[in-house]
Structures are given as structure tokens and as C-alpha cells.
C-alpha positions as a printed NumPy array, in Angstrom:
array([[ 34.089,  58.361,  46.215],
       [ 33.769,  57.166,  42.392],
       [ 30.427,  56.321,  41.694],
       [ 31.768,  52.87 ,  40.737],
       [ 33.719,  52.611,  44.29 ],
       [ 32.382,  51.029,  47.602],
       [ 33.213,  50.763,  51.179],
       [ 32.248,  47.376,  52.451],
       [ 32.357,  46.723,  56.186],
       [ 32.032,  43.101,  57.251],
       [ 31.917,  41.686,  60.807],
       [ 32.952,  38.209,  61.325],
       [ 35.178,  36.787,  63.963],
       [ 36.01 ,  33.552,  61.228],
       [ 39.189,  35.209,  59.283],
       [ 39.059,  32.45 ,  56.633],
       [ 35.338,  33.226,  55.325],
       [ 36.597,  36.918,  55.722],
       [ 39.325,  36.164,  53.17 ],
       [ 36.347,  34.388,  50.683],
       [ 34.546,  37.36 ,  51.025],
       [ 37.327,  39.297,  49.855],
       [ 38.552,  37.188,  47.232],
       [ 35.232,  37.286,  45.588],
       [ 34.863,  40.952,  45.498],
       [ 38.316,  41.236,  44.019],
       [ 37.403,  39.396,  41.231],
       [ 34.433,  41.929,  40.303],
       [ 35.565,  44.234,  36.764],
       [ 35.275,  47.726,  36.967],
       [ 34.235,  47.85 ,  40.078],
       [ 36.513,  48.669,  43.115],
       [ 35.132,  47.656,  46.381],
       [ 37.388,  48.524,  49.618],
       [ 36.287,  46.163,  52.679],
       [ 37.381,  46.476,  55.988],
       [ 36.737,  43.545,  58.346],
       [ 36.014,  43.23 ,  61.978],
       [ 35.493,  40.728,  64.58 ],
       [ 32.581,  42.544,  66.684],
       [ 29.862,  45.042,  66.611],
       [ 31.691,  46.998,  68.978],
       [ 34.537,  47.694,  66.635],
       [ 32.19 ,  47.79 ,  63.595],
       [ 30.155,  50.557,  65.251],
       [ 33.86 ,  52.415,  65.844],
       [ 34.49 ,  51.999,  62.343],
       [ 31.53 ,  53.371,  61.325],
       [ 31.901,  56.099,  63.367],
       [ 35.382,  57.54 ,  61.775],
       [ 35.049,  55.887,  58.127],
       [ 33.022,  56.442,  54.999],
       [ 31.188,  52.788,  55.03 ],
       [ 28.368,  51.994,  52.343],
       [ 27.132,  48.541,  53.126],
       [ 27.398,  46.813,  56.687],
       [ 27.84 ,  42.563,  56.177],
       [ 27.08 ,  40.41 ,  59.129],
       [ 28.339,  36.895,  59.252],
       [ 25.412,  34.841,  60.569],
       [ 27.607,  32.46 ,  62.375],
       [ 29.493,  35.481,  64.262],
       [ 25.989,  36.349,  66.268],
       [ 23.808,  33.217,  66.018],
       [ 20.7  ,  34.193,  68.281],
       [ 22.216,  37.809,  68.923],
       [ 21.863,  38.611,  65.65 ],
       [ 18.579,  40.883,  65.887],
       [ 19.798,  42.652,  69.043],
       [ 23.403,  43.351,  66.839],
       [ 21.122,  44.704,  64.057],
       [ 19.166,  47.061,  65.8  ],
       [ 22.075,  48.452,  67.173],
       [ 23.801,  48.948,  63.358],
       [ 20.419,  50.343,  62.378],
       [ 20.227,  53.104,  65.511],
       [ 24.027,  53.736,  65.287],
       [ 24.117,  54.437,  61.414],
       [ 20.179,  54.459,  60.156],
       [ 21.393,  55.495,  56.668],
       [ 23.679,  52.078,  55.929],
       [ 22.249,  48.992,  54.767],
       [ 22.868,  45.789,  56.635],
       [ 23.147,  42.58 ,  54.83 ],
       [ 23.207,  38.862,  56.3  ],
       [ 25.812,  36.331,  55.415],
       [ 24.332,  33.096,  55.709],
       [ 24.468,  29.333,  54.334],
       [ 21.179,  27.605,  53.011],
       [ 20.47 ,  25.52 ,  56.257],
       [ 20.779,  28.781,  58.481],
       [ 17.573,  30.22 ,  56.633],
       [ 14.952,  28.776,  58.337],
       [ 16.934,  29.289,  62.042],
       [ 16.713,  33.18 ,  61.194],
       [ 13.276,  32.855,  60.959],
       [ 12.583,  31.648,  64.248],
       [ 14.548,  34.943,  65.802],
       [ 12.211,  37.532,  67.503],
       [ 13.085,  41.265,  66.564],
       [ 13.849,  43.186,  63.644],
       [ 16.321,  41.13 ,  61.071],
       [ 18.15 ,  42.524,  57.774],
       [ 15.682,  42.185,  54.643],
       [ 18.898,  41.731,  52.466],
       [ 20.47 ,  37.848,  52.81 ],
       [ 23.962,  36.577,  51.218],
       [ 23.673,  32.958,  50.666],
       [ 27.494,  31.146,  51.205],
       [ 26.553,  28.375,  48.326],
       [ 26.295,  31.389,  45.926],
       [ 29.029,  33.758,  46.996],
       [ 30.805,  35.187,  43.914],
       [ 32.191,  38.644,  43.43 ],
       [ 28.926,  40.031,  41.122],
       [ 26.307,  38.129,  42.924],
       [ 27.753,  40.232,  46.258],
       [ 28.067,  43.159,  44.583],
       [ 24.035,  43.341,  42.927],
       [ 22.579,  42.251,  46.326],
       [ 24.986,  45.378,  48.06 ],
       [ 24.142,  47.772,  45.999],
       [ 20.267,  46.639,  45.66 ],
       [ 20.7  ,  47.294,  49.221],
       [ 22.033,  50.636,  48.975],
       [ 19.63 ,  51.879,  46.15 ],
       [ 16.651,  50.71 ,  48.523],
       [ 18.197,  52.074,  51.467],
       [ 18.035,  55.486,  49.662],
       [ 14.706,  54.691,  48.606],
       [ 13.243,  53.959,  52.466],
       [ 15.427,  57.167,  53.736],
       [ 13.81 ,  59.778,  51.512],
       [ 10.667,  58.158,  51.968],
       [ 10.615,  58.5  ,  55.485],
       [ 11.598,  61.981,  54.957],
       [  8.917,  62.678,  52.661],
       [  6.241,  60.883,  54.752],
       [  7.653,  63.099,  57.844],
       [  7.023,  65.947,  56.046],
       [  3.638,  64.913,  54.832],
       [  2.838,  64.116,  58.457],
       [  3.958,  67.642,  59.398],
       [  2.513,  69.409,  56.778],
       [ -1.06 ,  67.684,  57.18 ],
       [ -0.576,  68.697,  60.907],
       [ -0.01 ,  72.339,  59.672],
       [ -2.762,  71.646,  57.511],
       [ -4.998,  70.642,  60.45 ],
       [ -4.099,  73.213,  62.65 ],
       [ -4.578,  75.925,  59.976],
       [ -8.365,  74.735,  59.629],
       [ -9.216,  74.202,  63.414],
       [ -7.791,  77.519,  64.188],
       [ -9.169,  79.396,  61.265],
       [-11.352,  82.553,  62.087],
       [-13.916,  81.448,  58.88 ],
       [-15.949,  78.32 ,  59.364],
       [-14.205,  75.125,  57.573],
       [-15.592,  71.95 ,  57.041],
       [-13.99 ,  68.853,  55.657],
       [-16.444,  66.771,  53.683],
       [-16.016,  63.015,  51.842],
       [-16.606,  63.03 ,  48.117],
       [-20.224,  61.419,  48.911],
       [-21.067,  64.153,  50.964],
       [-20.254,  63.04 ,  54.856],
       [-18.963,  65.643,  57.286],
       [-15.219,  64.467,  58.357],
       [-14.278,  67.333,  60.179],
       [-14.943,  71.002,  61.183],
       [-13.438,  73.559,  63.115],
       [-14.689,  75.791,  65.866],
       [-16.064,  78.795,  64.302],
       [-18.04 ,  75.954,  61.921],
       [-19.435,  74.887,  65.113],
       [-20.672,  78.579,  66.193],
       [-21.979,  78.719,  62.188],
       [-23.924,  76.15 ,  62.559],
       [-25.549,  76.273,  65.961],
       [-24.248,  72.734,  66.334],
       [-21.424,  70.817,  67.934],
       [-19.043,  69.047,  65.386],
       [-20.272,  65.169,  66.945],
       [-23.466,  66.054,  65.688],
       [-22.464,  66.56 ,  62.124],
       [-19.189,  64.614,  61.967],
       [-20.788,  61.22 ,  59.731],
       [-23.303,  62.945,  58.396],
       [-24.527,  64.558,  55.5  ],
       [-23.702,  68.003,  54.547],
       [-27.153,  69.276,  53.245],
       [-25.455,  72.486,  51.031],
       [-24.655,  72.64 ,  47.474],
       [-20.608,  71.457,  46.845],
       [-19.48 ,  72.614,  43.683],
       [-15.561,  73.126,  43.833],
       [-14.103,  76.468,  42.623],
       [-17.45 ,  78.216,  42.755],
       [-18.935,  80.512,  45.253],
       [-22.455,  80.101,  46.822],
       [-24.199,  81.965,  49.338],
       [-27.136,  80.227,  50.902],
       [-29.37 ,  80.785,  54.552],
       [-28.379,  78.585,  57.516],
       [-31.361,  77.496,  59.543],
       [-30.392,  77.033,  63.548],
       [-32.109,  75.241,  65.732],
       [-31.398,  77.86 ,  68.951],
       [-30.323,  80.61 ,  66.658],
       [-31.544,  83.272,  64.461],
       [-31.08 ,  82.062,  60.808],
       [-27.53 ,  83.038,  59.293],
       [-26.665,  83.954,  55.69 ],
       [-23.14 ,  82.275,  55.1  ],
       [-21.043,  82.691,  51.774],
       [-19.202,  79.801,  50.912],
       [-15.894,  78.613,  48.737],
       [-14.98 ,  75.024,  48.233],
       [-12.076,  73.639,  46.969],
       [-10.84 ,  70.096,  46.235],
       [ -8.154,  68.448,  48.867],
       [ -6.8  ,  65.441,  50.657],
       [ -7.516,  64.563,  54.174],
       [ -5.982,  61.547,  55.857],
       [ -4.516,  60.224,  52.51 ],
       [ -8.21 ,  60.055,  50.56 ],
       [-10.371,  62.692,  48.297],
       [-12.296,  65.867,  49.737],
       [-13.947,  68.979,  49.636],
       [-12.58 ,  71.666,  51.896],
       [-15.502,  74.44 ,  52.215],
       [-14.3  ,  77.79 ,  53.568],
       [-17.812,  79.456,  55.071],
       [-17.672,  82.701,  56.217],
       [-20.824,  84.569,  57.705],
       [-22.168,  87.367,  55.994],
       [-25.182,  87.826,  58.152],
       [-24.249,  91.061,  59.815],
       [-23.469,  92.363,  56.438],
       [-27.018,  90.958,  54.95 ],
       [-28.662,  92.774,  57.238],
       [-26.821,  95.95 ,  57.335],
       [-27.305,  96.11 ,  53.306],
       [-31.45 ,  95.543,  54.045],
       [-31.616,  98.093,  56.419],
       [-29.541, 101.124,  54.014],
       [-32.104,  99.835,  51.391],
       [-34.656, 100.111,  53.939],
       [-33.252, 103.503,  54.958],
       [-32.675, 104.79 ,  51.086],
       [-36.103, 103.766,  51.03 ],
       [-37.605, 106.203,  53.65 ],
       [-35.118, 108.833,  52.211],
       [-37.065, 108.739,  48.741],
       [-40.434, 108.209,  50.362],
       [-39.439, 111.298,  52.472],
       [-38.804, 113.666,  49.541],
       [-41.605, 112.512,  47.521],
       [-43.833, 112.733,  50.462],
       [-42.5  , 116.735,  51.201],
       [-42.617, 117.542,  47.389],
       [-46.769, 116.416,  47.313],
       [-47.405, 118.311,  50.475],
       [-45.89 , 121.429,  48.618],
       [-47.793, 120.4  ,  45.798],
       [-51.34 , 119.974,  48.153],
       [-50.353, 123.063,  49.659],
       [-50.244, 125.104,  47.211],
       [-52.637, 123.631,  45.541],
       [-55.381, 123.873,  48.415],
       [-54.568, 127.158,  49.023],
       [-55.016, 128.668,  45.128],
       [-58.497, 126.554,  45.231],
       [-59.609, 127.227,  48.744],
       [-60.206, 131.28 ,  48.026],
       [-62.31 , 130.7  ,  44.944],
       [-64.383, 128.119,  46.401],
       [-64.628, 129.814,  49.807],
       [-66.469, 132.564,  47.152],
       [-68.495, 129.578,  45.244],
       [-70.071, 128.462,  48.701],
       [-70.664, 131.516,  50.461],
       [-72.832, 132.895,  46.891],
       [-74.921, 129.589,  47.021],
       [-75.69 , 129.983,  50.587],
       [-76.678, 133.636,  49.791],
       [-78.974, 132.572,  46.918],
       [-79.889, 129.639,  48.81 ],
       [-81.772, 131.842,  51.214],
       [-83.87 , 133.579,  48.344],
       [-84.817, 130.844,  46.491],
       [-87.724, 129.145,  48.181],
       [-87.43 , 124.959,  48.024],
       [-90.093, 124.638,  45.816],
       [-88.569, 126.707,  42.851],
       [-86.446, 123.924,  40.49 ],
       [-82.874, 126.33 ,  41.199],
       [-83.427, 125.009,  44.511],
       [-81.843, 121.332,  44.127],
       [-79.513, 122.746,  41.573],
       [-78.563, 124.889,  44.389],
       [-78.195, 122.381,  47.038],
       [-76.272, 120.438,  44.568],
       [-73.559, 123.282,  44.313],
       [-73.795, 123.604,  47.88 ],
       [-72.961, 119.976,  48.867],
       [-70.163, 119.682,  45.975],
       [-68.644, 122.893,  47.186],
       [-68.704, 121.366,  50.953],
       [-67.226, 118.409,  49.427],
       [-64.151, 120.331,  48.157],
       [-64.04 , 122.273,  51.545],
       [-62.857, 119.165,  53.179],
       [-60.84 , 117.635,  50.253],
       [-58.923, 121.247,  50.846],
       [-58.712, 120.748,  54.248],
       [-57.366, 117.321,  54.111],
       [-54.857, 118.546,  52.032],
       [-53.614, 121.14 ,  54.034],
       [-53.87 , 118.457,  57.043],
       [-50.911, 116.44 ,  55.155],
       [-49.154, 119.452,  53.947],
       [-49.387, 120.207,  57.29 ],
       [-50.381, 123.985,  57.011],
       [-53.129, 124.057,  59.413],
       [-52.125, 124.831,  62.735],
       [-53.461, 122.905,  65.915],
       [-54.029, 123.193,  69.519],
       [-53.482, 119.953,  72.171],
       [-55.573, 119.17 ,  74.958],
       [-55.556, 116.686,  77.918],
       [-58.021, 114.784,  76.176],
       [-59.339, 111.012,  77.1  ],
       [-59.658, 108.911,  74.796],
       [-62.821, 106.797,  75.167],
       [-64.554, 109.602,  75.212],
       [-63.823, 110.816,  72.076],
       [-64.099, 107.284,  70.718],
       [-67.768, 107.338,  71.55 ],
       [-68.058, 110.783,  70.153],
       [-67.078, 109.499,  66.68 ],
       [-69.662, 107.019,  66.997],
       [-72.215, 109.459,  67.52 ],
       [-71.226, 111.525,  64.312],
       [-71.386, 108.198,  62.069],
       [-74.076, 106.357,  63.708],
       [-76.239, 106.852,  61.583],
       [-74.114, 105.459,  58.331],
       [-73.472, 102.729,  60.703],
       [-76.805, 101.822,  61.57 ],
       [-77.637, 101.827,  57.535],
       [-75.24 ,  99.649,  56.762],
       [-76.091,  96.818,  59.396],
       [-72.902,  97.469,  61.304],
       [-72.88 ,  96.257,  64.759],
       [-70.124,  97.841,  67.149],
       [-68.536,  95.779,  69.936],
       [-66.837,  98.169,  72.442],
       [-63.727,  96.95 ,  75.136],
       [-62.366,  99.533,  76.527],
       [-60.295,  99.643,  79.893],
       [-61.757, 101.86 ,  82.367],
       [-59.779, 104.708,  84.127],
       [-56.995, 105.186,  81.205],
       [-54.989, 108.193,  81.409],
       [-55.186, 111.146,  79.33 ],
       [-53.511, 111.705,  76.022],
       [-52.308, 114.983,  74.953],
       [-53.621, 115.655,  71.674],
       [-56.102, 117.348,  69.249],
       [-59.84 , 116.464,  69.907],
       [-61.221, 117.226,  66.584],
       [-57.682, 115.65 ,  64.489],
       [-58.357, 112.157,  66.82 ],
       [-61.753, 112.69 ,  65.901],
       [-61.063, 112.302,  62.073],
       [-59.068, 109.336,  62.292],
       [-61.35 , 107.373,  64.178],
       [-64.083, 108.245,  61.792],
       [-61.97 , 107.659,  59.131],
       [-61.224, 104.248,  60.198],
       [-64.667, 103.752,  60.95 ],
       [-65.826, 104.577,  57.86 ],
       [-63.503, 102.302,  55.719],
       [-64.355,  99.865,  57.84 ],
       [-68.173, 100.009,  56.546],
       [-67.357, 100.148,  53.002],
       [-65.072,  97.119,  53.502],
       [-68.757,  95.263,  54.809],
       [-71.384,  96.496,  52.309],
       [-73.294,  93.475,  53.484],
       [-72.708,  94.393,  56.82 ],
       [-70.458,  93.393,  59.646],
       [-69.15 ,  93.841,  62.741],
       [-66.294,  96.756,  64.313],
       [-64.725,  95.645,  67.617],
       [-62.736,  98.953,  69.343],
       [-60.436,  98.192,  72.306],
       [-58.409, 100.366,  74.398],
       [-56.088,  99.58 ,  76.171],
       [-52.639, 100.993,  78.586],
       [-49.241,  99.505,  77.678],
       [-45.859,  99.856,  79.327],
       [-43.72 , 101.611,  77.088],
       [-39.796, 102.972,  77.536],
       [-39.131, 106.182,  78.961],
       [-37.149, 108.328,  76.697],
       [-35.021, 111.879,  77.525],
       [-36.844, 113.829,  74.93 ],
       [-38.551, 117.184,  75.676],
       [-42.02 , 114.519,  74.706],
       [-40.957, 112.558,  77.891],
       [-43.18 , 109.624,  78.584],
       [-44.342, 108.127,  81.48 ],
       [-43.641, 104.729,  81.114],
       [-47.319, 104.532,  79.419],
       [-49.031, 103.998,  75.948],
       [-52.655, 104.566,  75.116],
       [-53.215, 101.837,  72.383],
       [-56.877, 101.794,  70.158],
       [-57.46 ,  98.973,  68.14 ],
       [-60.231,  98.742,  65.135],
       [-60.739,  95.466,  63.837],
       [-63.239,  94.522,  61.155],
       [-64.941,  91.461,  59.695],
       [-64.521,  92.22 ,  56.379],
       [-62.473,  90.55 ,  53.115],
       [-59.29 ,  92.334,  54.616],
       [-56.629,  93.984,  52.583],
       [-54.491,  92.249,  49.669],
       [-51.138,  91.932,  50.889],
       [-49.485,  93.034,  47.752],
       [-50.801,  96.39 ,  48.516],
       [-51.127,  96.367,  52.73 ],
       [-47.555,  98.243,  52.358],
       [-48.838, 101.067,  50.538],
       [-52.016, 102.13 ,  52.012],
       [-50.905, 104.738,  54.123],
       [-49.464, 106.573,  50.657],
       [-50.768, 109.87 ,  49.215],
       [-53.238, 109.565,  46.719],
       [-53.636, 105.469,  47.344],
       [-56.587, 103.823,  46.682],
       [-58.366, 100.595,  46.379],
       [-61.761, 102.411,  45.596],
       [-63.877, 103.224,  42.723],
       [-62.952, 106.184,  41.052],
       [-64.918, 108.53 ,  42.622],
       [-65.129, 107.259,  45.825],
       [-62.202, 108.131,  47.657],
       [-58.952, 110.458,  47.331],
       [-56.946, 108.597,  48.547],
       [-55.821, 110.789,  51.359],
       [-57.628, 109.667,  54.12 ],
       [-55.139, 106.861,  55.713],
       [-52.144, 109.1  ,  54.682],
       [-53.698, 111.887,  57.109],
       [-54.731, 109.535,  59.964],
       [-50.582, 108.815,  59.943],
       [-50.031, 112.365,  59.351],
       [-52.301, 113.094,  62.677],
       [-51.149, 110.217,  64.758],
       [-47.15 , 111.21 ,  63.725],
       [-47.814, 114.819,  65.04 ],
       [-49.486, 113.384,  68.646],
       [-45.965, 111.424,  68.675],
       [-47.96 , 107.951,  68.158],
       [-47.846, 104.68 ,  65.797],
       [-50.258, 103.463,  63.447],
       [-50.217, 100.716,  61.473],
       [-52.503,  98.427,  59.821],
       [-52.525,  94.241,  59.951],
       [-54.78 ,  91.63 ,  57.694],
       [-55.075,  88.663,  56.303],
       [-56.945,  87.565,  53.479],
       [-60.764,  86.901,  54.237],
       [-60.468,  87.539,  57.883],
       [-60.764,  90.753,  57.996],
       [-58.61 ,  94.436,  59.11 ],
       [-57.063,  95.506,  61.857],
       [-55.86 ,  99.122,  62.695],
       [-53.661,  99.436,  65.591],
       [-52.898, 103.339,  67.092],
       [-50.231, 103.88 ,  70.195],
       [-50.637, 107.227,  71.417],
       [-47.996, 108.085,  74.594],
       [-48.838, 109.55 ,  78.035],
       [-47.133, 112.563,  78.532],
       [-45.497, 112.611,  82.181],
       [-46.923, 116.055,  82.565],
       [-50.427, 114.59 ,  82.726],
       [-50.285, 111.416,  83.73 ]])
């Protein structure tokens, strides 16, 4: 069809206004307009079934109070064709009074001429066109926000729909599991983390019934139900978090490990170049000791060698303790017995420094297998740090007590059973900037002078080889507290 050509199909029972019609349209310049007439909707509906029609006209007069019911059947039959109403000036406000869906396009009688009919038709047409691919495009919008919808509910990564002030419109399922919360109890409200589009952020997630969860998360600008929003894509990195924190953790040990086994070659060898010579220093003071009576001034000179010598006897031993060169015997051994022993070898220092001892200890506890003398030296050592933490003096409380622990398929099988000692103090406690590295080699919050630093780092040493834990707990300005799990060995139990 020439773009200037149009098939007009009019429906009017009246041939006379039919032949009007017709005159009018012939009478239009360079345009050719081909109209077929009919005297019914059932033969216009045929027609438009087998020709190429434009524009539908309907003669008011033809349908009078049928007219709605004839148009919606035009519109179902042939949804793509305008319909247009022919109509005088007094039939205007009847129309209005019809129920149902009417033509929006009228043709008034009293102003019928060929380019008057020809504007309002193709007005029609052009509008026609415009309503068709709108509904298109508005069913596709419809079907593509559906796709958009179901994309986001059924999205493995947490997605949440947020206004641009802030208020949760919409989240999915694995949101919901994010969260710790159902979406009715955030959908309205506000979303308390930071939306800035095109940027990602990675924040913690506190849950009410949850462990916390780190979440990273992408937002991007979008529409939802015609209007402004963020989309924010959250995924949750909290496995991943922790996995990272415990290599570090792990790298950690790795490094500590090494360092540790270097020093103990280091004190080992070491302790073992200065133990020969000063075995030799000791033994020739003792000799000389015994000819020179106490009187004679060589005598505290003596006893001064002695003592310093004695001094380095046990640094050397300690050393060898962590390098772990001395070798050791284990005994069924209990161990409130050899608490109260270690009393009795520092009583005295205690009693000096106005330290009072509060003992709890569970009766009947099973024995431990271990090393007398090695338990021995960490309970003194403890003890002993414990009075220089109080140089004003202070109480110790010691409590034993037996735990329920798991039972593992080592050749060290345990009974079920632990053997925990606790040593708490009253003193300032420990710093916590440096609570973490007290059990080092060579660490030391005293004087110089005062301590090597090795003591703690043995006690673990000791309570690693008897297959135990130690660790220590504080808080500033309420004092220490050493906790020691030793297990029961099935054999003895």
C-alpha cells in the first residue's frame, strides 16, 4: 500500500450517508482512500478478516445503544485497527450515557468534509500505532521486571532492594539467612550499611541468634516498580575471613616454631660449652672453701663465687630444660602432694614477703603421670612470680580440681579425666599488650638483673612434655591467674 493510500471500512445500514461519506473522501488531493461499506458488524468483521483495512467507521445511528457491545467486538476481532464514530452533534451527549468501552475517535456529520475525515483517520491510525507498541513495550517491561525479580529472589548471593532514602523494599532468601532475620522485619526499614553505588565495602554483620558474619558487598543503581534504587549484591565472606585468620594464625606458629628450635640449639649449645668450665669454677671454690676458715676475709669472696657459680648452674640447667637436652623419668605422681611440697621449699620467701596462701584442693584426685622434680619447678616458679608481683604482700589461692575431658586414640590415651591447678594472685596483673608473649624465650617484664626470662617459657616447655595446657589470664589491677591441665593416663587411673 502507498504510504499516501488507505483502506477505509465503514458500517452503516443508511446507503445515502454511505454515499456522503464517500463523496467527501473523493474530494481529498493526493490522497487515495479505498472504502468499502457494510451494513453489519457481522460482515464488517468478514471483511476484516480477508482484506487489508486501516480504519474501521461506525455509523452511530446503525447501533444506537449496541454500539459499545459492536466495539468491543471490532477491538477483540482486529486489536490493531482503529475504530472511529460517525455521529451528529445532538448524538454526543447520548454516547455518553452508554456503559462499556466506546471509540476515543468521533466524526461529527455537521463537519464531514473529505480532509477533516481524513486528519481524524489517520490521527487515529498514528495513535493506534502509538498504544500497540506501547503495550508491547510495557509487556515486555512487565516481563523483564519479572525476570528481574526472579533473578534476585532466586540468587545464591544475598540481594537487597533499598529506596534512595535508605528503606528496605525487598530481599531475597539467602539475604534473609545473611541477616539472621526474616525479610517482614526489615522490609520498611532502614538499611543501617554504608550505600555507595559502584564501590565495594566489606563490613561485620551483627545477628541476633547468630555468630557475627563478615559480608562483602556491591551496589549498583536500578529501578524497582517504576521508581529509583539501590540494588546491593552481599555475598558472605565469613568462612573465608576466618580461614585467612587461622593460616595467619598457623604461619604464625610456623615462625614461632623455628625461632623457638633455632634458640634451643642456640641454649644448647650454649649451656653445654659453659656448663664444663663452670662445673670446674664450683667444684675449686668448694675445695678452697673447706680450707679457708670463715673468719679469714677470702671467705665471703669465696661464698660469693660459690653462690654466683650455683646461680649459673641453674641458668644452665634451665637452658638445657627448653632445649630439651636433659632427659627425664615419669612417675605416678599426685598432685597435691607435690603442690604442698613446693610450698615447703619457698615458705620461707613466702612468709618474708607477707604472702598468705589459700589452699582448695579436691580430695581423692587421681594420679598424673609425670616428673616430680619438673612439676616441682613450675609450681615454684609460679609461686615465685607471684610474690614479686605483691612486694607489699598479697594473697595466692591454689585449686585443684578433676575435669571431664575427650578421650582420644593416641598411644597418650586418656581416661576421660583432666587434673587442672589453678594459681591466682592479688597482684597489679599483667598488661595485656604483653599477656601474649610471656611464655617467650628470653621475655621479661623485670629489672635487668632479675630474671632471664626463661622461667614461664620452661614451665610450658615442662607442662607440653607431661601432654598438658598452660596458659595464663589477667586483667588489669585484679590480679593473675595461671591455669595448668595435666591428663590422666588410662593406665593409672
Amino acid at each position: 500500500m502507498d504510504d499516501k493510500e488507505i483502506n477505509l471500512l465503514l458500517i452503516d445500514n443508511d446507503a445515502a450517508r454511505a454515499g456522503l461519506i464517500k463523496d467527501a473522501l473523493a474530494g481529498v488531493r493526493g490522497m487515495t482512500a479505498n472504502i468499502d461499506v457494510v451494513d453489519g458488524i457481522e460482515k464488517g468483521l468478514e471483511k476484516i478478516a480477508h482484506s487489508a483495512v486501516n480504519a474501521v467507521m461506525i455509523e452511530f445511528e446503525t447501533f444506537g445503544d449496541k454500539l459499545a457491545a459492536a466495539y468491543e467486538r471490532m477491538r477483540t476481532a482486529a486489536p490493531g485497527i482503529p475504530v472511529l464514530v460517525v455521529l451528529g452533534r445532538a448524538d454526543e451527549e447520548k454516547l455518553k450515557t452508554y456503559s462499556g468501552e466506546l471509540p476515543e475517535d468521533y466524526i461529527f456529520k455537521e463537519e464531514l468534509n473529505g480532509y477533516v475525515l481524513m486528519k481524524t483517520v489517520r490521527s487515529a491510525m498514528d495513535r493506534n500505532v502509538l498504544m500497540l507498541e506501547l503495550e508491547q513495550y510495557t509487556k515486555e517491561f512487565m516481563a523483564s521486571e519479572e525476570r528481574f525479580r526472579n533473578i534476585i529472589a532466586n540468587n545464591t548471593d544475598a540481594m537487597v532492594i533499598v529506596d534512595m532514602k535508605g528503606l528496605v523494599l525487598f530481599m531475597n532468601f539467602a539475604a534473609e539467612e545473611l541477616f539472621g532475620k526474616q525479610s517482614h522485619g526489615m522490609i520498611g526499614r532502614q538499611f543501617d550499611y554504608p550505600l555507595t553505588a559502584g564501590k565495594t565495602t566489606e563490613f561485620s554483620i551483627r545477628r541476633e541468634n547468630a555468630p557475627d558474619a563478615v559480608a562483602e558487598m556491591r551496589v549498583v543503581r536500578t529501578e524497582w516498580e517504576g521508581e529509583k534504587a539501590y540494588l546491593a549484591s552481599l555475598r558472605d565472606e565469613t568462612e573465608r575471613k576466618r580461614a585467612e585468620e587461622e593460616n595467619t594464625k598457623l604461619q604464625k606458629q610456623l615462625i614461632q616454631g623455628e625461632k623457638l628450635m633455632s634458640v634451643g640449639m642456640l641454649a644448647s649449645g650454649v649451656a653445654h660449652e659453659i656448663n664444663n668450665p663452670l662445673t670446674i669454677i664450683l667444684g675449686f671454690t668448694q675445695i678452697l672453701l673447706r680450707h679457708v676458715k670463715a673468719d679469714d676475709p677470702n671467705h665471703s669472696h669465696l661464698k660469693d663465687i660459690e653462690a654466683a657459680s650455683l646461680r649459673c648452674k641453674k641458668i644452665v640447667s634451665q637452658l638445657l630444660l627448653f632445649a630439651h637436652q636433659e632427659s627425664i623419668s615419669f612417675d605416678s605422681i599426685m598432685i597435691n602432694d607435690i603442690i604442698d611440697n613446693s610450698l615447703d621449699l619457698v615458705a620461707f620467701q613466702l612468709e618474708t614477703g607477707n604472702i598468705r596462701i589459700e589452699k582448695k584442693y579436691q580430695e581423692d584426685l587421681p594420679p598424673v603421670f609425670g616428673n616430680l622434680q619438673q612439676l616441682e619447678q613450675v609450681f615454684i616458679n609460679l609461686l615465685t612470680n607471684a610474690k614479686d608481683a605483691m612486694p607489699g604482700g598479697g594473697t595466692i589461692e591454689i585449686s585443684t580440681r578433676a575435669l571431664a575431658a575427650p578421650v582420644t586414640d593416641s598411644k597418650d590415651t586418656q581416661s576421660g579425666k583432666l587434673i587442672e591447678i589453678v594459681f591466682s594472685d592479688t597482684g597489679p596483673g599483667i598488661a595485656q599488650d604483653v599477656i601474649g608473649s610471656i611464655f617467650d624465650p628470653f621475655f621479661t617484664t623485670k629489672a635487668v638483673g632479675k630474671g632471664t626470662g626463661l622461667g614461664l617459657s620452661v614451665c610450658q616447655g615442662i607442662i607440653d612434655k607431661h601432654r598438658g595446657k598452660i596458659k595464663a589470664e589477667s586483667a588489669p589491677g585484679k590480679g593473675a591467674t595461671f591455669r595448668i591441665q595435666l591428663p590422666v593416663r588410662a593406665d593409672i587411673a
